[in-house]
PDB file of the backbone (N, CA, C, O) and the ligand in Angstrom, with CONECT records:
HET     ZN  A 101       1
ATOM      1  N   UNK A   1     -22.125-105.154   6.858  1.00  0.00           N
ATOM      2  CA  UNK A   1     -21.149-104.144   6.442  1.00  0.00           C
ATOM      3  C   UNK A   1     -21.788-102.754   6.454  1.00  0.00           C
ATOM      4  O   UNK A   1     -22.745-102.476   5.731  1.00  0.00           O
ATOM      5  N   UNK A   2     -21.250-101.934   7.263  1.00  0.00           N
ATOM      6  CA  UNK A   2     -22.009-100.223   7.270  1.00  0.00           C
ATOM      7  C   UNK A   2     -21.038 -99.151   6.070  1.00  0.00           C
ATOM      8  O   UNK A   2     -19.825 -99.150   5.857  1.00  0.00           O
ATOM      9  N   UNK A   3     -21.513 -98.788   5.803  1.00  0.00           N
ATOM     10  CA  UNK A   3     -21.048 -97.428   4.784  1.00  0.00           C
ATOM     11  C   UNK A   3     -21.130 -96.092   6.011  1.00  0.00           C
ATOM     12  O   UNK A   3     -22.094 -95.508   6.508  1.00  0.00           O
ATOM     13  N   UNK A   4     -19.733 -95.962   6.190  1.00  0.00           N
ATOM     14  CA  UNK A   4     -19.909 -95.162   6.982  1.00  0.00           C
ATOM     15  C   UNK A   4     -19.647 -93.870   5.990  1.00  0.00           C
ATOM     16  O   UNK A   4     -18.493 -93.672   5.610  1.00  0.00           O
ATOM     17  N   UNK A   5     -20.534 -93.134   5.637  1.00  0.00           N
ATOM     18  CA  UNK A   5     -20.374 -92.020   5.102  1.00  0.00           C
ATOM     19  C   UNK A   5     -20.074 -90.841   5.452  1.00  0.00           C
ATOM     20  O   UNK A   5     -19.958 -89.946   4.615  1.00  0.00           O
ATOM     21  N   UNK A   6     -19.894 -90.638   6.788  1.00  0.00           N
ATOM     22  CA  UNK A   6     -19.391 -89.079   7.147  1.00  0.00           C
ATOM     23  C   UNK A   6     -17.769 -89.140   7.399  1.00  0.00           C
ATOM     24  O   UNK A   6     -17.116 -88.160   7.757  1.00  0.00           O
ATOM     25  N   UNK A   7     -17.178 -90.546   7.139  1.00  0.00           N
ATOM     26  CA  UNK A   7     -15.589 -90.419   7.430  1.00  0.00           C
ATOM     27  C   UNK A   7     -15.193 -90.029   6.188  1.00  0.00           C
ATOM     28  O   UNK A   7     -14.057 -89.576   6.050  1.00  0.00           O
ATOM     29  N   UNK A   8     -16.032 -90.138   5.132  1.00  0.00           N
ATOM     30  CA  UNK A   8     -15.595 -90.300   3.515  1.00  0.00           C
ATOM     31  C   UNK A   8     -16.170 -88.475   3.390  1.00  0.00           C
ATOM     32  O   UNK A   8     -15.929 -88.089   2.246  1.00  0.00           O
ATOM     33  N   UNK A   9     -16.538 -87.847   3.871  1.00  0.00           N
ATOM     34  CA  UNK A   9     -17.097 -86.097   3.720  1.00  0.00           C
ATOM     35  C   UNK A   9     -15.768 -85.175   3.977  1.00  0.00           C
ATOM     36  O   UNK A   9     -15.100 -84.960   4.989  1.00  0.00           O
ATOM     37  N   UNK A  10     -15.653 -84.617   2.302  1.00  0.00           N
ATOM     38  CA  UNK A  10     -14.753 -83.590   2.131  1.00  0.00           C
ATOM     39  C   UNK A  10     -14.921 -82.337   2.816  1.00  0.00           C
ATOM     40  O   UNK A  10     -15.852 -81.544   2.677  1.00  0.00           O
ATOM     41  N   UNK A  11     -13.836 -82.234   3.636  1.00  0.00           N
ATOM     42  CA  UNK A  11     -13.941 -80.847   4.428  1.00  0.00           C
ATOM     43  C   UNK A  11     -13.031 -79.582   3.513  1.00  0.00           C
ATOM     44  O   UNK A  11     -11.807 -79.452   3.533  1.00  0.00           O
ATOM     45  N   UNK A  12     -14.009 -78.740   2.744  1.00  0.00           N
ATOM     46  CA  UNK A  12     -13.062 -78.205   2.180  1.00  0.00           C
ATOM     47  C   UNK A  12     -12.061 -77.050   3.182  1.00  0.00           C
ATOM     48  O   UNK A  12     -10.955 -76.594   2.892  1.00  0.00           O
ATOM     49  N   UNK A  13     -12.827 -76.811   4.327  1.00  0.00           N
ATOM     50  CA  UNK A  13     -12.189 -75.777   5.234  1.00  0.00           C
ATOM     51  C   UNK A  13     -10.603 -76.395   5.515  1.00  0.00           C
ATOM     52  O   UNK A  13      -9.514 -75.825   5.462  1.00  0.00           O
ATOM     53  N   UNK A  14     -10.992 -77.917   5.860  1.00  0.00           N
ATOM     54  CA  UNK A  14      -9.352 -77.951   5.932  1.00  0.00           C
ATOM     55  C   UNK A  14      -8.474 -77.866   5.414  1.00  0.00           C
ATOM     56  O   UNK A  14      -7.440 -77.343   5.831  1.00  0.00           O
ATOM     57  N   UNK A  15      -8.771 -78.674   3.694  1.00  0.00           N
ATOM     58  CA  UNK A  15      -8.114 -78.530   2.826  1.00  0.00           C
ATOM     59  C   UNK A  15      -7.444 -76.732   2.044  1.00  0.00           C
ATOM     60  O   UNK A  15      -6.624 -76.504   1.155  1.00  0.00           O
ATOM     61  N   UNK A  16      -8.078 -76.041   2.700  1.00  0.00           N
ATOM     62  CA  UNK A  16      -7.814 -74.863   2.425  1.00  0.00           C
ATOM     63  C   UNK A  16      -6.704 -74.320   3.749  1.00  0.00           C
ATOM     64  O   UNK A  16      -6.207 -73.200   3.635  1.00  0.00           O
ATOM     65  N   UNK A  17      -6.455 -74.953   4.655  1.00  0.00           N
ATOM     66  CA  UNK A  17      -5.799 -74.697   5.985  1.00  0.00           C
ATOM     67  C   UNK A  17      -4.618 -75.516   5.410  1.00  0.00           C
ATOM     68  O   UNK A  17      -3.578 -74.889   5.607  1.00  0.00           O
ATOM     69  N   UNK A  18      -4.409 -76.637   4.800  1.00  0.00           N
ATOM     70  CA  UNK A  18      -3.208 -77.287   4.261  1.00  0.00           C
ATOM     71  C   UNK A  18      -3.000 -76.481   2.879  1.00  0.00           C
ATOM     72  O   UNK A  18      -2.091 -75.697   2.607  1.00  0.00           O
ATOM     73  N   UNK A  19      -3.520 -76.675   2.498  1.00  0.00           N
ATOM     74  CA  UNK A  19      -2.798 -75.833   0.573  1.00  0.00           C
ATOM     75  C   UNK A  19      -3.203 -74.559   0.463  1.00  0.00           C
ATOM     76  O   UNK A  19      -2.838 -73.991  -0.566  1.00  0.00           O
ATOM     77  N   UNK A  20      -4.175 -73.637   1.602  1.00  0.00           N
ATOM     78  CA  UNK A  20      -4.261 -72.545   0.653  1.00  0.00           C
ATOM     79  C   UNK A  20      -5.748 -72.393   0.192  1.00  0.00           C
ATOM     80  O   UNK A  20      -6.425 -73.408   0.028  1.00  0.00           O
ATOM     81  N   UNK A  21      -6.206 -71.296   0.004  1.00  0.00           N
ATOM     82  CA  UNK A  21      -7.442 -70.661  -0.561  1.00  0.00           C
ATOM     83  C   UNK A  21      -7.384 -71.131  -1.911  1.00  0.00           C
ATOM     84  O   UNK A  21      -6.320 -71.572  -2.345  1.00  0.00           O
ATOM     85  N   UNK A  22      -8.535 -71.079  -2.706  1.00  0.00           N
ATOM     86  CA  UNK A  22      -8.162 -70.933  -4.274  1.00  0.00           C
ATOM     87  C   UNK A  22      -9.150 -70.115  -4.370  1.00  0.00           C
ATOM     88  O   UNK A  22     -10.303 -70.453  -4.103  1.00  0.00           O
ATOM     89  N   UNK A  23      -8.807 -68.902  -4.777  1.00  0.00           N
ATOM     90  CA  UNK A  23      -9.929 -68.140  -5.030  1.00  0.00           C
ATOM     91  C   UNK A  23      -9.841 -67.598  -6.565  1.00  0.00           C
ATOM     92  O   UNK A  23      -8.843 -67.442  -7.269  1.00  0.00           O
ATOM     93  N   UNK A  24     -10.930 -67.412  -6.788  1.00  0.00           N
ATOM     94  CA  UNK A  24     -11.442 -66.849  -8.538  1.00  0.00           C
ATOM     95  C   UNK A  24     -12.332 -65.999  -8.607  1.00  0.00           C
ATOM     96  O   UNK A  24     -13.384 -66.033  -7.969  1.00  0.00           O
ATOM     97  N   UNK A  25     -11.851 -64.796  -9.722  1.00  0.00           N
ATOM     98  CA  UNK A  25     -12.454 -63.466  -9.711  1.00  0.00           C
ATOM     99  C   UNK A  25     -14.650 -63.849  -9.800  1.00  0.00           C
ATOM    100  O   UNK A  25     -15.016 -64.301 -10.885  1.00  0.00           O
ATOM    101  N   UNK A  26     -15.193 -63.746  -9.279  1.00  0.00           N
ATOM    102  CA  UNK A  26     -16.534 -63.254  -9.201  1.00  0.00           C
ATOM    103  C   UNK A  26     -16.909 -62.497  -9.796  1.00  0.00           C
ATOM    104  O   UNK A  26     -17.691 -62.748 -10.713  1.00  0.00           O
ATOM    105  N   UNK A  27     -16.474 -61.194  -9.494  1.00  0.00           N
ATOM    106  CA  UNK A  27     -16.934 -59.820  -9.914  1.00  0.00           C
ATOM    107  C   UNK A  27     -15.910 -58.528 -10.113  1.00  0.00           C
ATOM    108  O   UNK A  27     -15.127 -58.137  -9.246  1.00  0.00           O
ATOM    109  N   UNK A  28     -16.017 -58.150 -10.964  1.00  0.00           N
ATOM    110  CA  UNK A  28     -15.311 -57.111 -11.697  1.00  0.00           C
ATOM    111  C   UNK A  28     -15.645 -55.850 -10.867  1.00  0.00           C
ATOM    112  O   UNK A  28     -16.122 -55.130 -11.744  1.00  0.00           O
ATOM    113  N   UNK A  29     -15.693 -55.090  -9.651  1.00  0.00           N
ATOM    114  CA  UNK A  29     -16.554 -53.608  -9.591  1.00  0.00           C
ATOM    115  C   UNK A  29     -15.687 -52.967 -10.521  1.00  0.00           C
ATOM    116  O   UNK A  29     -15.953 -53.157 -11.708  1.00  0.00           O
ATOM    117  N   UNK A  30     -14.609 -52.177 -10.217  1.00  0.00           N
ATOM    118  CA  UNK A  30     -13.625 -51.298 -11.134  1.00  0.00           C
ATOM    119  C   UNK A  30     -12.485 -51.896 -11.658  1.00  0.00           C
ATOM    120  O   UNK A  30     -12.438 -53.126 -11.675  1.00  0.00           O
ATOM    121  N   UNK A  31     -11.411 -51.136 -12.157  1.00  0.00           N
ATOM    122  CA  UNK A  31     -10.539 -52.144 -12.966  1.00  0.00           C
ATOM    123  C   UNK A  31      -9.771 -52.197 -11.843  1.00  0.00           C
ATOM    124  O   UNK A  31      -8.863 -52.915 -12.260  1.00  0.00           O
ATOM    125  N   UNK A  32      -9.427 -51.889 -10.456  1.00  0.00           N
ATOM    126  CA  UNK A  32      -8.685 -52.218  -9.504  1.00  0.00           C
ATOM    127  C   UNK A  32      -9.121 -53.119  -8.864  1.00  0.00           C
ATOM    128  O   UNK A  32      -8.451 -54.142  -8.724  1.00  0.00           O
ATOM    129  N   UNK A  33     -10.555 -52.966  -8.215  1.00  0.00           N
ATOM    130  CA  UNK A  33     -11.430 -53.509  -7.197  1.00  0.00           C
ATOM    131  C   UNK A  33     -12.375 -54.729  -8.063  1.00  0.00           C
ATOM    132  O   UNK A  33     -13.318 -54.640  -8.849  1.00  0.00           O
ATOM    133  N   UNK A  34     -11.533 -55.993  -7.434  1.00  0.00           N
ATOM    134  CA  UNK A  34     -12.698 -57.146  -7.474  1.00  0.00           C
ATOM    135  C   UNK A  34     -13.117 -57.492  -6.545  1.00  0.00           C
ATOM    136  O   UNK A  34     -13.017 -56.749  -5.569  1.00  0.00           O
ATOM    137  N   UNK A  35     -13.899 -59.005  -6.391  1.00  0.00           N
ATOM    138  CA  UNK A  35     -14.447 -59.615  -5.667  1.00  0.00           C
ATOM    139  C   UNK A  35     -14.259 -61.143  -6.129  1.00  0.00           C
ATOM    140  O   UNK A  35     -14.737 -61.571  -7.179  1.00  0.00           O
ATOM    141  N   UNK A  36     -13.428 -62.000  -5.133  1.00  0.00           N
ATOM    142  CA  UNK A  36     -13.159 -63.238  -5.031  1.00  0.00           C
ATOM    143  C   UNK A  36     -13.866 -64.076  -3.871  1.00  0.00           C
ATOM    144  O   UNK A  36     -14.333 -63.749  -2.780  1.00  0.00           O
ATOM    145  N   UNK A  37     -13.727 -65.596  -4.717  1.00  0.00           N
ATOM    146  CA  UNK A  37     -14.671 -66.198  -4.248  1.00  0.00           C
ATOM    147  C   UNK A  37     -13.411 -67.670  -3.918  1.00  0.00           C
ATOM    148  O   UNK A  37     -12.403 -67.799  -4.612  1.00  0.00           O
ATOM    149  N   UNK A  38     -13.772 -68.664  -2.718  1.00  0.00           N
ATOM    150  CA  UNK A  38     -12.408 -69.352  -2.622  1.00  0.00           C
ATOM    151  C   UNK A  38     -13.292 -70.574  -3.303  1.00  0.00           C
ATOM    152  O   UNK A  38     -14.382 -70.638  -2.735  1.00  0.00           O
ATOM    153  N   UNK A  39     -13.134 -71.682  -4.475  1.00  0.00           N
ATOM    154  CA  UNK A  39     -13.573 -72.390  -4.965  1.00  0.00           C
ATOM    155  C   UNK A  39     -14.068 -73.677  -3.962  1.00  0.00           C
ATOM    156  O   UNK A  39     -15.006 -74.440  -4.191  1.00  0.00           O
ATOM    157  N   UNK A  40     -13.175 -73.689  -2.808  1.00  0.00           N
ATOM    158  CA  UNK A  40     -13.456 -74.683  -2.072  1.00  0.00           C
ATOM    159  C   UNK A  40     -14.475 -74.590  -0.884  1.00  0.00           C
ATOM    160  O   UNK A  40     -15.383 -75.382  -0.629  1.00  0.00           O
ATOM    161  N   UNK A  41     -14.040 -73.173  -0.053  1.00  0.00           N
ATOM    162  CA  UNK A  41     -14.718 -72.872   1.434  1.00  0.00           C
ATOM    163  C   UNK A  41     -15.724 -72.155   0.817  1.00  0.00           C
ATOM    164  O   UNK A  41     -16.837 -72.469   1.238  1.00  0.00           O
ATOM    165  N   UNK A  42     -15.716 -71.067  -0.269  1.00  0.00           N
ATOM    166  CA  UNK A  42     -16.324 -70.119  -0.637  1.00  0.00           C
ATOM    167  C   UNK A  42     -16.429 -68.891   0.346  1.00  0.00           C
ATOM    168  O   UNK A  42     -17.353 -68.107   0.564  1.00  0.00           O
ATOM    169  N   UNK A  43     -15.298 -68.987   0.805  1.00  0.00           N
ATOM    170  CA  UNK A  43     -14.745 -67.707   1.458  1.00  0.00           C
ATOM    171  C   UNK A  43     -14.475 -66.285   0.341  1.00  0.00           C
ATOM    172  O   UNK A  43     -13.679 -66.402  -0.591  1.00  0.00           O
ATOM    173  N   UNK A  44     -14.966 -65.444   0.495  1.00  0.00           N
ATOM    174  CA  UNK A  44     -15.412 -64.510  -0.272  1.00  0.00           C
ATOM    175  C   UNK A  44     -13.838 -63.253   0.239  1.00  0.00           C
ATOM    176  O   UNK A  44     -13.139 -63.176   1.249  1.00  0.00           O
ATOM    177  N   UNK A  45     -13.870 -62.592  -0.887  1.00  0.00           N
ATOM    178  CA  UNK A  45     -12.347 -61.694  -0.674  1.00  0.00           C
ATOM    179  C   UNK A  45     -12.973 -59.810  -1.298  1.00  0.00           C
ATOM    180  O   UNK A  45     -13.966 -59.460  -1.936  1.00  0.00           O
ATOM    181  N   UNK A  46     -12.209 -59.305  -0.910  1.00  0.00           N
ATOM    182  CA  UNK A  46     -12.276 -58.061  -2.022  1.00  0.00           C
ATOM    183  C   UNK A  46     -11.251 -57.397  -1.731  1.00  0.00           C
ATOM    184  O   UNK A  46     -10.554 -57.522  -0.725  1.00  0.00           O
ATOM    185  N   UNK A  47     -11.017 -56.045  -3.345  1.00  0.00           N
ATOM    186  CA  UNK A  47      -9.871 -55.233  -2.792  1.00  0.00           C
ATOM    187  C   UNK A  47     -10.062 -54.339  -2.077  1.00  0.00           C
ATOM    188  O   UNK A  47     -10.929 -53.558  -2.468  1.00  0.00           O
ATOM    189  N   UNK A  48      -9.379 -54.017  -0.728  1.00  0.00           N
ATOM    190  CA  UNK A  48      -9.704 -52.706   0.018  1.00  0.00           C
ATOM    191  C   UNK A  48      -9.555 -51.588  -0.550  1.00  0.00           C
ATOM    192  O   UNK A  48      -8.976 -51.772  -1.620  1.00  0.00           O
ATOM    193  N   UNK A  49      -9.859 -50.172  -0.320  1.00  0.00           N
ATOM    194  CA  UNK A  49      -9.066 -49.088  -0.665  1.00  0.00           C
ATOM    195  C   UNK A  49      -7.674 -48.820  -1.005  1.00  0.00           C
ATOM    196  O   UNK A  49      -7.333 -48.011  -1.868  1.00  0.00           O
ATOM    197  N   UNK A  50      -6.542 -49.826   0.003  1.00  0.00           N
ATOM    198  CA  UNK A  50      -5.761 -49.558  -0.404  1.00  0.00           C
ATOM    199  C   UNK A  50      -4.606 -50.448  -0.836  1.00  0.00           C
ATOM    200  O   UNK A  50      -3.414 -50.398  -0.530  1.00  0.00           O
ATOM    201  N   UNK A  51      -5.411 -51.441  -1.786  1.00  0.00           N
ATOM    202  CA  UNK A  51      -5.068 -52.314  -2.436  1.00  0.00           C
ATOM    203  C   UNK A  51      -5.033 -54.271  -1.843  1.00  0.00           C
ATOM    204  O   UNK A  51      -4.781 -55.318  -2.439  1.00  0.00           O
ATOM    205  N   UNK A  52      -5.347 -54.003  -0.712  1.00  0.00           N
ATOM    206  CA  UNK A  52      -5.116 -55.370   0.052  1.00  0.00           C
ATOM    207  C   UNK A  52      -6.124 -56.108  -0.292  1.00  0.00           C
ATOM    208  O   UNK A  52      -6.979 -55.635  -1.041  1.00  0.00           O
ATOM    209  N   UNK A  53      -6.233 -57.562   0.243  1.00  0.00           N
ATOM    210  CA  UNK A  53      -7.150 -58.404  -0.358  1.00  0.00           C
ATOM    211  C   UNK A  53      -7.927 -58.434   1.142  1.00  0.00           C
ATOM    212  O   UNK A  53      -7.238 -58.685   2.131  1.00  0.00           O
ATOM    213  N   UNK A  54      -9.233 -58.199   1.279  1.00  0.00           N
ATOM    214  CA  UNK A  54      -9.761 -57.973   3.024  1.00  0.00           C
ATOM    215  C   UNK A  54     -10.861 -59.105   2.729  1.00  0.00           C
ATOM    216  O   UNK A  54     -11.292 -59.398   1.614  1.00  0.00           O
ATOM    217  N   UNK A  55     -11.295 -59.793   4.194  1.00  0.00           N
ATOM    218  CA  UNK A  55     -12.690 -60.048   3.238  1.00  0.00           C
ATOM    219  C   UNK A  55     -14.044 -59.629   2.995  1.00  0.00           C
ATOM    220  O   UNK A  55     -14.312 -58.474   3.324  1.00  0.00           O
ATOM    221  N   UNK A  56     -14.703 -60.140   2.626  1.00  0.00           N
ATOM    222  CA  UNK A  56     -15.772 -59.508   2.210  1.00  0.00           C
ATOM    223  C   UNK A  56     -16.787 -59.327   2.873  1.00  0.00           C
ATOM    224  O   UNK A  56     -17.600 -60.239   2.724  1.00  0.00           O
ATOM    225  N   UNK A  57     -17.011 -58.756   3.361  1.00  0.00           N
ATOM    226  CA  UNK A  57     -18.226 -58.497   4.503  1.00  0.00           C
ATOM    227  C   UNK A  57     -19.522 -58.000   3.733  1.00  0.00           C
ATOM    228  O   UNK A  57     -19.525 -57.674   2.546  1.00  0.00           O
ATOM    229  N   UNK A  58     -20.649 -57.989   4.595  1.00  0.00           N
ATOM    230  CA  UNK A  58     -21.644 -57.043   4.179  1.00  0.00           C
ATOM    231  C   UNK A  58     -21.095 -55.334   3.907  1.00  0.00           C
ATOM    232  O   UNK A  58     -21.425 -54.756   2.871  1.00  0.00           O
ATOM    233  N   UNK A  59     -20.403 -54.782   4.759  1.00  0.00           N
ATOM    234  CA  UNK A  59     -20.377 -53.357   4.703  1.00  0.00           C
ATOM    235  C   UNK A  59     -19.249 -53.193   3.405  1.00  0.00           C
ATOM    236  O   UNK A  59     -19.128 -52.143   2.773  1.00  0.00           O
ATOM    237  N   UNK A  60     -18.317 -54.648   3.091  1.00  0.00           N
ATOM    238  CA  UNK A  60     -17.715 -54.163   1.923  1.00  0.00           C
ATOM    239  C   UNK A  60     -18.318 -54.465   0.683  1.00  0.00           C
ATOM    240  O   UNK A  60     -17.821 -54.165  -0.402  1.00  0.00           O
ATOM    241  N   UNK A  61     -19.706 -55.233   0.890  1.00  0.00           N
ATOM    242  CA  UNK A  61     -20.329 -55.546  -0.421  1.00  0.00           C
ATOM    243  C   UNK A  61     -20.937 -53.930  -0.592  1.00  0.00           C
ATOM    244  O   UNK A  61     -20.669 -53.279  -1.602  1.00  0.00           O
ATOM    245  N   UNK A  62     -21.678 -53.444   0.381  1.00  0.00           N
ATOM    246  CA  UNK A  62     -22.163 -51.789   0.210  1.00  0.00           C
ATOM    247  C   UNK A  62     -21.147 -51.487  -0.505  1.00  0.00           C
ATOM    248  O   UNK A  62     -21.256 -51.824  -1.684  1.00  0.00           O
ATOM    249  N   UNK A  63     -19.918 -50.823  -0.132  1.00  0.00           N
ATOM    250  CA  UNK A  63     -19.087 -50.324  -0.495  1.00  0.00           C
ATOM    251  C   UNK A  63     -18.968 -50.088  -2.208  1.00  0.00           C
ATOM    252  O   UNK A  63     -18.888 -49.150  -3.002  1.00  0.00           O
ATOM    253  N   UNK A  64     -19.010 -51.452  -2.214  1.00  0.00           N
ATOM    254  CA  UNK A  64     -18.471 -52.088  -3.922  1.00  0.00           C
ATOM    255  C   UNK A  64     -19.356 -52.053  -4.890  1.00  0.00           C
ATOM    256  O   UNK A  64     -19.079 -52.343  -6.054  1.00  0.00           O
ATOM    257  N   UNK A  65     -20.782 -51.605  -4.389  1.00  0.00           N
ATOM    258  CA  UNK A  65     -22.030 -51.490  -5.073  1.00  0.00           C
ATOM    259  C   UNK A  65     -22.079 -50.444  -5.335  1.00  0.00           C
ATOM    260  O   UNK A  65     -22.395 -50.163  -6.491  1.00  0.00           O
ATOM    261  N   UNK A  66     -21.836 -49.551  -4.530  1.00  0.00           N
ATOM    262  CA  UNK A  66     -21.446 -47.917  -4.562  1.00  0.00           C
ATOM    263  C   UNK A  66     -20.226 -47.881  -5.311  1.00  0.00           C
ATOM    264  O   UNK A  66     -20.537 -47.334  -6.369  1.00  0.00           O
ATOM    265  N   UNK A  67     -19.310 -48.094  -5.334  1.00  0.00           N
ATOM    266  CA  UNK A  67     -18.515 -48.210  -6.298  1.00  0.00           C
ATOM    267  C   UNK A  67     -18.425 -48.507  -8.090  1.00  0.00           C
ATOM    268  O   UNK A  67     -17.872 -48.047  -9.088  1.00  0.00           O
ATOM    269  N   UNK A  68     -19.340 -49.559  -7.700  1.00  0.00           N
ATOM    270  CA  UNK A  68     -19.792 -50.342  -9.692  1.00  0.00           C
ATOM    271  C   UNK A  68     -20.995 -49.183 -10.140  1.00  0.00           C
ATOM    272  O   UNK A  68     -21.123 -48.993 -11.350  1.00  0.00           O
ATOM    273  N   UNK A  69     -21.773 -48.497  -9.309  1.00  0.00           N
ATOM    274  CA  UNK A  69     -22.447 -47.396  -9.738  1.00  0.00           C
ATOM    275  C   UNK A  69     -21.726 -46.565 -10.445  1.00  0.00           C
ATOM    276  O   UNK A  69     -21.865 -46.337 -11.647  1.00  0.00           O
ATOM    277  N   UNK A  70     -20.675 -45.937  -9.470  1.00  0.00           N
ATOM    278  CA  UNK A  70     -19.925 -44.682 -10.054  1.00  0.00           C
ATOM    279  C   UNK A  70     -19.011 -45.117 -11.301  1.00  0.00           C
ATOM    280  O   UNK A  70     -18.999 -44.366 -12.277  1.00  0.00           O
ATOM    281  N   UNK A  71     -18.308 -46.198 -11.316  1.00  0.00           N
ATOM    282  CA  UNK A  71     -17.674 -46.555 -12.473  1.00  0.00           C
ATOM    283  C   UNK A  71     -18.416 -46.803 -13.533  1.00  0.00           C
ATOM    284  O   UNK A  71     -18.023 -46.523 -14.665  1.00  0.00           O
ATOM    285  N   UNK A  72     -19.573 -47.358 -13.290  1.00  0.00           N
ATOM    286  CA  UNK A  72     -20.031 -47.328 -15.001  1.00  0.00           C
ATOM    287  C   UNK A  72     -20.933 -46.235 -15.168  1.00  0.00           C
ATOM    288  O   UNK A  72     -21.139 -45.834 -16.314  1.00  0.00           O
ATOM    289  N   UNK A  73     -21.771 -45.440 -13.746  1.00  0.00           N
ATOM    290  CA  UNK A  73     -21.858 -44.433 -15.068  1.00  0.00           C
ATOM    291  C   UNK A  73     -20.393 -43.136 -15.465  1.00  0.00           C
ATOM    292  O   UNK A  73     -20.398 -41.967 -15.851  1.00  0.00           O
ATOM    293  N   UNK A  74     -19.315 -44.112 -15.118  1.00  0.00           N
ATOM    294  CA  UNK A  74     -18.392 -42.952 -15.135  1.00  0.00           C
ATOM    295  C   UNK A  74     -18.067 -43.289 -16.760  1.00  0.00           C
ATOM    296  O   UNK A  74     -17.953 -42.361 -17.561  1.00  0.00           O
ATOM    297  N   UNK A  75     -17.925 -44.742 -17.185  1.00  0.00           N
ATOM    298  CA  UNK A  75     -17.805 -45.602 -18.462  1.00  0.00           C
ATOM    299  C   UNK A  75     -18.930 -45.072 -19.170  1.00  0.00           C
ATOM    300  O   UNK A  75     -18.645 -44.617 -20.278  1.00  0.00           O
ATOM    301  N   UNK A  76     -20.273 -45.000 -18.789  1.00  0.00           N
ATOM    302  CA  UNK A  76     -21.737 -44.453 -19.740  1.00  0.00           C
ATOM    303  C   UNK A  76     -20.698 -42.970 -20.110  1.00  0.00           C
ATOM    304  O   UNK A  76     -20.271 -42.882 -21.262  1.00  0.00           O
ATOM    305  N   UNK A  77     -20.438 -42.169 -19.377  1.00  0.00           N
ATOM    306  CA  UNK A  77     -20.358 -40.469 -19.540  1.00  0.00           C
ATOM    307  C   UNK A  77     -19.088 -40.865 -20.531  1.00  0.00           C
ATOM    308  O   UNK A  77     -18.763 -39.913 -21.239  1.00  0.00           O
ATOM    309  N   UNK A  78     -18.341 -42.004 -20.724  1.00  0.00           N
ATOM    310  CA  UNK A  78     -17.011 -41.596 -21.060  1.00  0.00           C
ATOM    311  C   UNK A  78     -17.845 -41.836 -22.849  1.00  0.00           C
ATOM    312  O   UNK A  78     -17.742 -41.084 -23.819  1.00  0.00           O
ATOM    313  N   UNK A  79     -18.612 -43.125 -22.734  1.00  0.00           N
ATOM    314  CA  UNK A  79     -18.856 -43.668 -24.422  1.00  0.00           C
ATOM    315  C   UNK A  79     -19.533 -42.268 -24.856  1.00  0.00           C
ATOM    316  O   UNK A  79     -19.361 -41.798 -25.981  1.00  0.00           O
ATOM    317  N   UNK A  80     -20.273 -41.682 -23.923  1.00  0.00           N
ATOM    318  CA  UNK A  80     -21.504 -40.459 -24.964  1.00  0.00           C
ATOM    319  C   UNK A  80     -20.603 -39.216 -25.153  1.00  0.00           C
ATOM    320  O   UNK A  80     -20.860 -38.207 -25.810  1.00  0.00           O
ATOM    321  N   UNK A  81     -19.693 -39.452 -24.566  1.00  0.00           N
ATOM    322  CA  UNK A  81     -18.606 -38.197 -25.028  1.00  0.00           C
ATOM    323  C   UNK A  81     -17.651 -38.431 -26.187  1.00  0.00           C
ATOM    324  O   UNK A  81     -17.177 -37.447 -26.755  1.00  0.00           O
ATOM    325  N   UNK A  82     -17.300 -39.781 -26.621  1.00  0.00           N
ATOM    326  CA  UNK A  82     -16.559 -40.484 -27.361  1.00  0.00           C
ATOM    327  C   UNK A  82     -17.335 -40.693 -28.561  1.00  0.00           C
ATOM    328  O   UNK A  82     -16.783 -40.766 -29.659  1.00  0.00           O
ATOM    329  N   UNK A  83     -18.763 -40.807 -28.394  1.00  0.00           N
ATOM    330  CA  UNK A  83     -19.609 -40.665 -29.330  1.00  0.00           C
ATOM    331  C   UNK A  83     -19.951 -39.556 -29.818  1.00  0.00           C
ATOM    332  O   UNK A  83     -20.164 -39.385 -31.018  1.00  0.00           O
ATOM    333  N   UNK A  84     -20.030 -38.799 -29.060  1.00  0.00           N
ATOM    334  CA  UNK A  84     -20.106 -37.060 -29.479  1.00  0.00           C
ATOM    335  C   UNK A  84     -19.071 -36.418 -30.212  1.00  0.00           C
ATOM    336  O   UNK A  84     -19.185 -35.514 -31.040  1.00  0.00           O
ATOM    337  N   UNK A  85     -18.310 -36.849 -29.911  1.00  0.00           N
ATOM    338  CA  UNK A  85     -16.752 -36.106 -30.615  1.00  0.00           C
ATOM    339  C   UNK A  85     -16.662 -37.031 -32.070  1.00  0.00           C
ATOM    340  O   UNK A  85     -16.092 -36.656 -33.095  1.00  0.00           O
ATOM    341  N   UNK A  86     -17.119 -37.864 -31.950  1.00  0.00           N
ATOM    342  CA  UNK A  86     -17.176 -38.773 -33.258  1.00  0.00           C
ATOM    343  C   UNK A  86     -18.198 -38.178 -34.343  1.00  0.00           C
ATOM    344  O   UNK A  86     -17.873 -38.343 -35.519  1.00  0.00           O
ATOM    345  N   UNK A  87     -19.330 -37.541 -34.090  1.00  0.00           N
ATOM    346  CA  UNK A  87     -20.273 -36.736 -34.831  1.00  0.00           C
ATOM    347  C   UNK A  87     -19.736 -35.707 -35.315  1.00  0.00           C
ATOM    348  O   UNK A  87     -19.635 -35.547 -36.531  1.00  0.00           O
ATOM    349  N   UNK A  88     -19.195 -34.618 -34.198  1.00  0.00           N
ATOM    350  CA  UNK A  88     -18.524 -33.434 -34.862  1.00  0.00           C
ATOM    351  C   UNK A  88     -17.663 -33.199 -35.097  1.00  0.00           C
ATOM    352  O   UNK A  88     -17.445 -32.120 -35.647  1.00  0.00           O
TER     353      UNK A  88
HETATM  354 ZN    ZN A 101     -10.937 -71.672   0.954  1.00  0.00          ZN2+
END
């Protein structure tokens, strides 16, 4: 009796070609712009500029890194000002 084990190997690519991606947030960059991940293929997503879901490439991971820079120190400048006004 053989165990054939590669007829029994989950292809998640297909299963994502019949039902659909499932993707789940990864990463937060700004409160518009995430980064999704598909639970099955691990096909990777993000939001474009102008709101679409594109995927994720190298040049849009740059992008989004440059992006999570400017937002938090845009969040740092917002707390030390919020903190400042709270002193005086
Ligand atoms: Zn998928």
């Amino acid at each position: 009796m053989q165990n054939k084990s590669t007829n029994t190997a989950f292809i998640p690519k297909m299963y994502c070609n019949i039902f659909g991606h499932d993707y789940y947030v990864t990463k937060k960059v700004t409160r518009h712009v995430k980064e999704y991940t598909c639970s099955h293929c691990k096909k990777q997503l993000t939001t474009s500029s102008n709101g679409n879901l594109v995927e994720l490439t190298p040049k849009f991971k740059e992008i989004n890194a440059i992006l999570e820079r400017i937002h938090q120190s845009r969040m740092n400048r917002l707390k030390e000002k919020t903190f400042a006004s709270s002193i005086c």
